[in-house]
N, CA, C and O atoms as a DFTB+ gen file, in Angstrom:
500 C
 N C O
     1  1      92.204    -124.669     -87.404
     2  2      91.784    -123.398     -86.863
     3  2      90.267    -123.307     -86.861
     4  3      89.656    -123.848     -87.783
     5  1      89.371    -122.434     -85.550
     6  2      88.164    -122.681     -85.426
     7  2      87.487    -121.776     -86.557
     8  3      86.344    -121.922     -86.991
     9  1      88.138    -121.101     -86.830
    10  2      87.823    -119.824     -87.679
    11  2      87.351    -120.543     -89.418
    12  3      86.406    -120.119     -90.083
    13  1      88.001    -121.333     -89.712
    14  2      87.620    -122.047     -91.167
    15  2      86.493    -122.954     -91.246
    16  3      86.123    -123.389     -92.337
    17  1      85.698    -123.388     -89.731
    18  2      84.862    -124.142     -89.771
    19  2      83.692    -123.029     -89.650
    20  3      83.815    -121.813     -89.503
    21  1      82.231    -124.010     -89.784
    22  2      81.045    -123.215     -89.593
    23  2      80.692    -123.460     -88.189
    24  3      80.751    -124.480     -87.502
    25  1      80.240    -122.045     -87.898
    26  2      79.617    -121.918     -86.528
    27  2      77.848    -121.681     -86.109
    28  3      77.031    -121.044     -86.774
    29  1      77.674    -122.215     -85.162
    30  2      76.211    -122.588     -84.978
    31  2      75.739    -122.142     -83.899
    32  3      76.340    -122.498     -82.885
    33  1      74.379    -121.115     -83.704
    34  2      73.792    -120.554     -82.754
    35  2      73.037    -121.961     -82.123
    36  3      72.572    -122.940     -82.707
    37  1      73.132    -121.598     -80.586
    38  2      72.130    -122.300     -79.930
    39  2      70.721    -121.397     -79.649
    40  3      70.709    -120.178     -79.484
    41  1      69.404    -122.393     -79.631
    42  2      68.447    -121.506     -78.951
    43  2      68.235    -122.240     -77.913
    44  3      68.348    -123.456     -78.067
    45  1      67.857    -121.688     -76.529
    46  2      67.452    -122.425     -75.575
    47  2      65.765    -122.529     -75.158
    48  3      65.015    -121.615     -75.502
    49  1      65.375    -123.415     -74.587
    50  2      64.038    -123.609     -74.669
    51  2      63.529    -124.286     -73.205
    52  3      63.790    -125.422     -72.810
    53  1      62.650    -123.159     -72.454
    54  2      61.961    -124.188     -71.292
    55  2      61.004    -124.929     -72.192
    56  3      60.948    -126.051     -71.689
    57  1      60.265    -124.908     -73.192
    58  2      59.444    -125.674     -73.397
    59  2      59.946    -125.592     -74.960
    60  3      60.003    -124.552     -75.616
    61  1      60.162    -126.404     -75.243
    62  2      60.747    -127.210     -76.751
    63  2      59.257    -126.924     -77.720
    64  3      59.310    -126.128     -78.657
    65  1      57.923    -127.676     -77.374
    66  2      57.132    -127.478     -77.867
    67  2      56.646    -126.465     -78.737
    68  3      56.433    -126.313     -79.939
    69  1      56.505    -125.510     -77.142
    70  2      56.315    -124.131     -77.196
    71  2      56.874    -123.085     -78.201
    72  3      56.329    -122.192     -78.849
    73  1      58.280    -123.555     -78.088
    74  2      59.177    -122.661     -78.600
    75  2      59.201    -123.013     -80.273
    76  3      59.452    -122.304     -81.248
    77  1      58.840    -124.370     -80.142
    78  2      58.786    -124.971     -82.147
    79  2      57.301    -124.101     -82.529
    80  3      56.952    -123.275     -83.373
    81  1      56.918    -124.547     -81.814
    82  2      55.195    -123.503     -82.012
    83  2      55.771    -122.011     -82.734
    84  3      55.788    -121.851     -83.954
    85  1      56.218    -120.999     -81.775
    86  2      57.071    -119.752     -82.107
    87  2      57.991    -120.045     -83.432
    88  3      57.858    -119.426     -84.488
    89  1      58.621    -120.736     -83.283
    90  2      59.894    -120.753     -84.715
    91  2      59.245    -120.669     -86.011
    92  3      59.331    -119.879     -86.952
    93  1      58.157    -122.359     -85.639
    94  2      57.520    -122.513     -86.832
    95  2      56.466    -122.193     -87.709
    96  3      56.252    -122.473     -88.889
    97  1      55.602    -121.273     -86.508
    98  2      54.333    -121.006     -86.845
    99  2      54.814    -119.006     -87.319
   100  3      54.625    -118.552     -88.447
   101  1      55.283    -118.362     -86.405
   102  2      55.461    -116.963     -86.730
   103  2      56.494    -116.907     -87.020
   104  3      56.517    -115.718     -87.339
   105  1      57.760    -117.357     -87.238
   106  2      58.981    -116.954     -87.894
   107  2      58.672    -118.079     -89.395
   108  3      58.990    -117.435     -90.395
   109  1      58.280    -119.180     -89.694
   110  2      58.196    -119.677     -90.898
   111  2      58.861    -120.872     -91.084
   112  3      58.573    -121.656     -91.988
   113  1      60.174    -121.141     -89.870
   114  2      60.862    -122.147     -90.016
   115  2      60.463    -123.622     -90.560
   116  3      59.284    -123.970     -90.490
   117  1      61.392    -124.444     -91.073
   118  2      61.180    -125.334     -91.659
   119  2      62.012    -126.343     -90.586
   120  3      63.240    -126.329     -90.675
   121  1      61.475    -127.088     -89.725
   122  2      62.582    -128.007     -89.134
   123  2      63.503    -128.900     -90.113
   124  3      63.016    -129.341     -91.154
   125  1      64.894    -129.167     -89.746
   126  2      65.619    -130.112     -90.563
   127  2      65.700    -131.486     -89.863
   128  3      65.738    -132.581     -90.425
   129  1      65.713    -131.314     -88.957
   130  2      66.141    -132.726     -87.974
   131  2      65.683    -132.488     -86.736
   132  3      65.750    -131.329     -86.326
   133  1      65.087    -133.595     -85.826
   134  2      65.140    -133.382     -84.640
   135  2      66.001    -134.143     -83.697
   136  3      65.974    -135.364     -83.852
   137  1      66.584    -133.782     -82.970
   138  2      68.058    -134.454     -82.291
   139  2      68.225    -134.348     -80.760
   140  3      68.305    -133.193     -80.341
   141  1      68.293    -135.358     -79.832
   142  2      68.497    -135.400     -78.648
   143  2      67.115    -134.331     -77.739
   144  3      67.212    -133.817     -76.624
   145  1      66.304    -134.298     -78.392
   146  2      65.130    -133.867     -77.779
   147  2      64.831    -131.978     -78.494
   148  3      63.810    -131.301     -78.369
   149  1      65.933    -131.665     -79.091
   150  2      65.616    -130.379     -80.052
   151  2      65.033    -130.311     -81.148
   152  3      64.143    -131.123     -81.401
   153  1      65.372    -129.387     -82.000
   154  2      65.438    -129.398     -83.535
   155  2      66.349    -128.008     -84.258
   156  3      66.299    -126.815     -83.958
   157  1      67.104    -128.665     -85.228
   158  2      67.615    -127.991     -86.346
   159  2      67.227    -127.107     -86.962
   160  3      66.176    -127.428     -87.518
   161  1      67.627    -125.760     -87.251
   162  2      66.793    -125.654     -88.613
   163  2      67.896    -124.925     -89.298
   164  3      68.696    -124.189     -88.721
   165  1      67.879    -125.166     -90.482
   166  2      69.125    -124.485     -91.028
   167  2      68.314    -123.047     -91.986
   168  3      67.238    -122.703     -92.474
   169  1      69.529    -122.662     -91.825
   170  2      69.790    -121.031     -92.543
   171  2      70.651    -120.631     -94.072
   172  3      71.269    -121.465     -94.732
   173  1      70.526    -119.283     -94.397
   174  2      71.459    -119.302     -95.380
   175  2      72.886    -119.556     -95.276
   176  3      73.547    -119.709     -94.249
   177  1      73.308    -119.582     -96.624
   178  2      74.955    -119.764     -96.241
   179  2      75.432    -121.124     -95.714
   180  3      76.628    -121.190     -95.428
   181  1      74.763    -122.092     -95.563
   182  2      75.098    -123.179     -94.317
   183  2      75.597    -123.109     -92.960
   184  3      76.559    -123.677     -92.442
   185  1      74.473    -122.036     -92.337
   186  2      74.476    -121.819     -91.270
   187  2      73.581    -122.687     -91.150
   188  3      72.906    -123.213     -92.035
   189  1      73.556    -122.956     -89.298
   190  2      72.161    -123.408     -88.450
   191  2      72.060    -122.854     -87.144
   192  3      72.907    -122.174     -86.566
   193  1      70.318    -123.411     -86.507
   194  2      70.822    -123.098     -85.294
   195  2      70.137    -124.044     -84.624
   196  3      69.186    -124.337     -85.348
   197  1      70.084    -125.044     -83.071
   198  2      69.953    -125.634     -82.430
   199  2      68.883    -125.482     -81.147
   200  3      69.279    -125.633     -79.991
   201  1      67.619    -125.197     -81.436
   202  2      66.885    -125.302     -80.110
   203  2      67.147    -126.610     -79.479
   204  3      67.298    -127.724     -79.982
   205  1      67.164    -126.204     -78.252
   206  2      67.408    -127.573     -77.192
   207  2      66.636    -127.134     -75.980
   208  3      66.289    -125.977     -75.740
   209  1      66.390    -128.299     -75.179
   210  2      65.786    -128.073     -74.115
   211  2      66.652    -127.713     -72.739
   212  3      67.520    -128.430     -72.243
   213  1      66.218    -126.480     -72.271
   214  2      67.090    -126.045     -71.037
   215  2      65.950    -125.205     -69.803
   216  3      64.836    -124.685     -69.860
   217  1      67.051    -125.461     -68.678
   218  2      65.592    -124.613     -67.965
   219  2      66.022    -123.198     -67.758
   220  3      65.261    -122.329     -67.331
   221  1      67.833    -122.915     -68.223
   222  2      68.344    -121.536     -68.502
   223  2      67.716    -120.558     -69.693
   224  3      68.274    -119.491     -69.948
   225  1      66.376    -121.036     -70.493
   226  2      66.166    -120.333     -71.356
   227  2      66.045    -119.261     -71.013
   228  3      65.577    -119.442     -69.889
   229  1      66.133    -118.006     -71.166
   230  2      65.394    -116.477     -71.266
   231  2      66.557    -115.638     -70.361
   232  3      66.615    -114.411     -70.280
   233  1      67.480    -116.616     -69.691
   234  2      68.373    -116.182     -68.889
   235  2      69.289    -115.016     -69.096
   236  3      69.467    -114.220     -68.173
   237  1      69.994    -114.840     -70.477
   238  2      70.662    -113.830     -70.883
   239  2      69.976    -112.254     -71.123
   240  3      68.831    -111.985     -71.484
   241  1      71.112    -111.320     -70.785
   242  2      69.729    -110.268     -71.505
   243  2      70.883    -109.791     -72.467
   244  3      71.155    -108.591     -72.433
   245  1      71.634    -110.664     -73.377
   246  2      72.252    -109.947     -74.547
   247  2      71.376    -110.738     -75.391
   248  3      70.386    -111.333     -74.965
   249  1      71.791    -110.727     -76.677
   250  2      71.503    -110.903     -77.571
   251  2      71.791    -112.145     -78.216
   252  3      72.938    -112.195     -78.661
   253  1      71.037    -113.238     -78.412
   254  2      71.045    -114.918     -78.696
   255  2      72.107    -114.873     -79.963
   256  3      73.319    -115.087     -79.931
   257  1      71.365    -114.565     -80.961
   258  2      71.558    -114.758     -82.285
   259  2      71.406    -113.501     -83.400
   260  3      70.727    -112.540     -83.039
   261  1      71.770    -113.485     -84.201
   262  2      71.147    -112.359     -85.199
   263  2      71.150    -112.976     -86.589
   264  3      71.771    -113.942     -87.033
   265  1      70.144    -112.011     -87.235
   266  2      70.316    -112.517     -88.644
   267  2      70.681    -110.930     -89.658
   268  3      70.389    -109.735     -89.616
   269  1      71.452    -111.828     -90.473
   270  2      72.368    -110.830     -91.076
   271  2      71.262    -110.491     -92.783
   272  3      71.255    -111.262     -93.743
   273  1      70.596    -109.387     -92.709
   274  2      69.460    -109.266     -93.794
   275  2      69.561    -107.694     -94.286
   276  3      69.668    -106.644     -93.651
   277  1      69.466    -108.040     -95.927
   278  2      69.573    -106.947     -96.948
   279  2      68.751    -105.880     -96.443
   280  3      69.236    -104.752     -96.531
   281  1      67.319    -106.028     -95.802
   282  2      66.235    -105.024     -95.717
   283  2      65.440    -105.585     -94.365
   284  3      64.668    -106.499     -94.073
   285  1      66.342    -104.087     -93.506
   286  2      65.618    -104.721     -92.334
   287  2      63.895    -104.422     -92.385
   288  3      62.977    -105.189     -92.094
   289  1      63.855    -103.033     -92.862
   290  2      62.592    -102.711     -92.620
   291  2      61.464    -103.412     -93.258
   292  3      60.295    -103.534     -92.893
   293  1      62.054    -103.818     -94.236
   294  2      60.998    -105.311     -94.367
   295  2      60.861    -106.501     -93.997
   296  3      59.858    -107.174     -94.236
   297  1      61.864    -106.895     -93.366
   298  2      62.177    -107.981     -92.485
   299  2      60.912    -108.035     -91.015
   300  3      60.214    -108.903     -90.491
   301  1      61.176    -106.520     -90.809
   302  2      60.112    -106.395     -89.142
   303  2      58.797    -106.331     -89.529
   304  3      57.923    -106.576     -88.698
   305  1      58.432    -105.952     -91.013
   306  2      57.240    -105.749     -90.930
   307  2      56.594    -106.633     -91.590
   308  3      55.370    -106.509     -91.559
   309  1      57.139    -107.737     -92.350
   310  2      56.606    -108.986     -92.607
   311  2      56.489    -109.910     -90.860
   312  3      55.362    -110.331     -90.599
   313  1      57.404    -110.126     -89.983
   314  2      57.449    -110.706     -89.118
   315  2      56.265    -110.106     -88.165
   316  3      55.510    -110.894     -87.596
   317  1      56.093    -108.441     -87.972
   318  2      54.885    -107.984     -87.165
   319  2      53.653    -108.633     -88.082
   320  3      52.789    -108.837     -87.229
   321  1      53.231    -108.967     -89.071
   322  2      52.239    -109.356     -89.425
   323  2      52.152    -110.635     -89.003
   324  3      51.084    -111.234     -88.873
   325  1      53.059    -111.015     -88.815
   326  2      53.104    -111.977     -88.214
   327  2      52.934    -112.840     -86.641
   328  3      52.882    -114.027     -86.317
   329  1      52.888    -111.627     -85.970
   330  2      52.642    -111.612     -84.692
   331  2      53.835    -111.402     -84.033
   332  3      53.668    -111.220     -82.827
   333  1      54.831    -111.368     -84.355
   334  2      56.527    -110.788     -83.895
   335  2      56.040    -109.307     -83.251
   336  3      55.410    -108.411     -83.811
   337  1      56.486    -109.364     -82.067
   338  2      56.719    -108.249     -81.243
   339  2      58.374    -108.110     -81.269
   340  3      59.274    -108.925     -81.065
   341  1      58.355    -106.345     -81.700
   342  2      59.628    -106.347     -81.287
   343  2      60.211    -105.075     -80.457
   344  3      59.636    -104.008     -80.243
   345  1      61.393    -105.446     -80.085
   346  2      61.364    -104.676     -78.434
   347  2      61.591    -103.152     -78.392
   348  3      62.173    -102.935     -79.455
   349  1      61.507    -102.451     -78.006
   350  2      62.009    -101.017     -77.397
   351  2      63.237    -100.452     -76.923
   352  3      63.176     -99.470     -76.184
   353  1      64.259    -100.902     -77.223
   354  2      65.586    -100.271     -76.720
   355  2      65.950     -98.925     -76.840
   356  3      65.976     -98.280     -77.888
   357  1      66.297     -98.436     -75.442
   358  2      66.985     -96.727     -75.156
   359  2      68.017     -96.777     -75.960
   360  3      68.958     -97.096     -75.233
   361  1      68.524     -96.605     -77.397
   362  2      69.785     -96.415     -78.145
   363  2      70.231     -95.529     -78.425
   364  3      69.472     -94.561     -78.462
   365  1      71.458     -95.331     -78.729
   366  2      71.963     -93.961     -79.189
   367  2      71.830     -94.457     -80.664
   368  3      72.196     -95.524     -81.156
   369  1      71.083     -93.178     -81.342
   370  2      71.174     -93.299     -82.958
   371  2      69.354     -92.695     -83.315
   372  3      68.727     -92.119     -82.426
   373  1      69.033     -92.829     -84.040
   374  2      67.638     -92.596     -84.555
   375  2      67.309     -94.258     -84.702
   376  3      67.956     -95.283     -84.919
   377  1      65.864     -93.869     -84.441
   378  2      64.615     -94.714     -84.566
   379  2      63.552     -94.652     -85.129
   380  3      62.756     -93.758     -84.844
   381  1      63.244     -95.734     -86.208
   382  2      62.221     -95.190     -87.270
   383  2      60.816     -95.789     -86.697
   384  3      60.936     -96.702     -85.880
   385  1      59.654     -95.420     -86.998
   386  2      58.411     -95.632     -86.368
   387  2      58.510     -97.299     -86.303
   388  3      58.015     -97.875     -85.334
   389  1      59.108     -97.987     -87.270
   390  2      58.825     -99.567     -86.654
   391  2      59.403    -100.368     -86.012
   392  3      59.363    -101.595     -86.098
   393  1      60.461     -99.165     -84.747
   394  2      61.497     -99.668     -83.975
   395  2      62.829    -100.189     -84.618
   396  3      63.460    -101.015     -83.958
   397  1      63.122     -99.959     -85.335
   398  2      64.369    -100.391     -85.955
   399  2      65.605     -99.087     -85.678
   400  3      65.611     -97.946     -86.138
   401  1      66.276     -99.540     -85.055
   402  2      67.830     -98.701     -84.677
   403  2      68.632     -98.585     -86.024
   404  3      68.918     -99.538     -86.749
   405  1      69.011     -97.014     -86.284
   406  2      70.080     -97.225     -87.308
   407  2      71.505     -96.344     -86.297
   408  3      71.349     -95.277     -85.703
   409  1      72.319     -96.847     -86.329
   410  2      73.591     -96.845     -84.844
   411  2      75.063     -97.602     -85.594
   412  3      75.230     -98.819     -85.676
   413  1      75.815     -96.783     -85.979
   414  2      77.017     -97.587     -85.750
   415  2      77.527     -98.204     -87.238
   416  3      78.425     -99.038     -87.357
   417  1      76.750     -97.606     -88.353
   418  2      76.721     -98.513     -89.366
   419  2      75.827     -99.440     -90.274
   420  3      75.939     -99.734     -91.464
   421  1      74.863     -99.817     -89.281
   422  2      74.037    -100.758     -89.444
   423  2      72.271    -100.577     -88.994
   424  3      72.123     -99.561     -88.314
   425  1      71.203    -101.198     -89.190
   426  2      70.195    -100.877     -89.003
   427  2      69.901    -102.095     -88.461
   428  3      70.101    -103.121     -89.112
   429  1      69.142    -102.134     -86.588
   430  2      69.048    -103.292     -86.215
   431  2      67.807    -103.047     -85.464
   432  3      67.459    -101.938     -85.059
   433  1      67.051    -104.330     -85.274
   434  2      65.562    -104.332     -84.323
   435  2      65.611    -105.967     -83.918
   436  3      65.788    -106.863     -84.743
   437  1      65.373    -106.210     -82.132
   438  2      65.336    -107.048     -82.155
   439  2      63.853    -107.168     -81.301
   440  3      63.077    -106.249     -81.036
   441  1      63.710    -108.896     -80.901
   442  2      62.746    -109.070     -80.621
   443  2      62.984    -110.348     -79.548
   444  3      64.156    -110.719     -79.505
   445  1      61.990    -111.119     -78.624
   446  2      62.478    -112.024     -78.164
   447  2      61.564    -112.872     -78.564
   448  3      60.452    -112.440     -78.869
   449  1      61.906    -114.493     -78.655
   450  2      60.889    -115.709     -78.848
   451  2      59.946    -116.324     -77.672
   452  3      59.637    -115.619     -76.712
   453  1      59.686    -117.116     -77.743
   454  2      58.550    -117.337     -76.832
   455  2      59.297    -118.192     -75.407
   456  3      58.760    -118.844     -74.513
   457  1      60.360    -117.945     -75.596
   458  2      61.261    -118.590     -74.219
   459  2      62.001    -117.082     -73.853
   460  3      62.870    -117.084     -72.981
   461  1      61.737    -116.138     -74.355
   462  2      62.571    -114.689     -73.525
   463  2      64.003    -114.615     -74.317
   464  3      64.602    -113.558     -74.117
   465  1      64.536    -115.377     -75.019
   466  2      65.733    -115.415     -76.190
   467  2      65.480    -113.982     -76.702
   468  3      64.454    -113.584     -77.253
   469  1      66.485    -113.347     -76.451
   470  2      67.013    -111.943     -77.576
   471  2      67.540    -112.512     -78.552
   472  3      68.574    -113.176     -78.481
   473  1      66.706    -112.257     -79.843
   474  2      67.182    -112.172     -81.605
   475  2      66.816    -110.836     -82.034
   476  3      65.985    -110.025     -81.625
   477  1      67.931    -110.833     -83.262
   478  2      67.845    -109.452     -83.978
   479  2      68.483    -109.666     -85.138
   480  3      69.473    -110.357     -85.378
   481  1      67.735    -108.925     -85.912
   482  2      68.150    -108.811     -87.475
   483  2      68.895    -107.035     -87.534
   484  3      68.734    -105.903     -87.079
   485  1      69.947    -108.009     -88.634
   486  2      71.116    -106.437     -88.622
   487  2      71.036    -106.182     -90.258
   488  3      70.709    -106.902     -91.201
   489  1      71.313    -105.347     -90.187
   490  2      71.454    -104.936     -91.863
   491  2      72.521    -104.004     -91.893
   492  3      72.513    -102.909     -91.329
   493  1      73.532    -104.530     -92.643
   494  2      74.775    -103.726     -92.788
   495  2      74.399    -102.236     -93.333
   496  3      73.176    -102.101     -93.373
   497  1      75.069    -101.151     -93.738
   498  2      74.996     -99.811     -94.329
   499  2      75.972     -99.463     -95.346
   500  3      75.948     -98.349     -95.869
């Protein structure tokens, strides 16, 4: 059953470079491997996720990936010091001055990477 195995976000990337630049320089990432022209990087839990090179990057307008974190509001505002822009969404729910949605349960703000990828960090309630 697919459900007992671990599952793995892809990121897509017009420019691989570019986009390791973004991961590694303002999000902090640590590459694990580089593979078939991407790179790895793993997460908590033994999660990962897979940048690869595509020319569909930025294509979606849902949401890539998320990360599942105790404190969002410190999550956005370590990452804005960081140079993380994060986005503006019309939501139903309240919005606290550093864009973070609380809606549904949960407190979420996302942002996109340097290929147009929607990520967002959720924080349960």
């Amino acid at each position: 059953m697919l459900q007992t195995h671990p599952m793995y976000a892809y990121l897509p990337a017009r420019d691989v470079a570019r986009a390791r630049q973004f991961y590694e320089q303002r999000l902090g990432f640590t590459p694990q491997s580089e593979v078939a022209g991407g790179v790895i990087y793993a997460f908590g839990g033994g999660t990962a996720a897979f940048l690869y090179p595509t020319p569909n990057a930025g294509t979606s307008q849902a949401s890539q990936a998320f990360w599942q974190v105790g404190d969002v509001e410190r999550e956005v505002a370590e990452l804005q010091a960081r140079g993380v822009v994060f986005e503006d969404y019309a939501m139903p729910g309240q919005k606290s001055p550093s864009g973070v949605v609380t809606a549904g349960g949960a407190k979420a703000a996302w942002f996109k990477d340097s290929e147009g990828n929607i990520l967002a960090l959720i924080q349960s309630m």
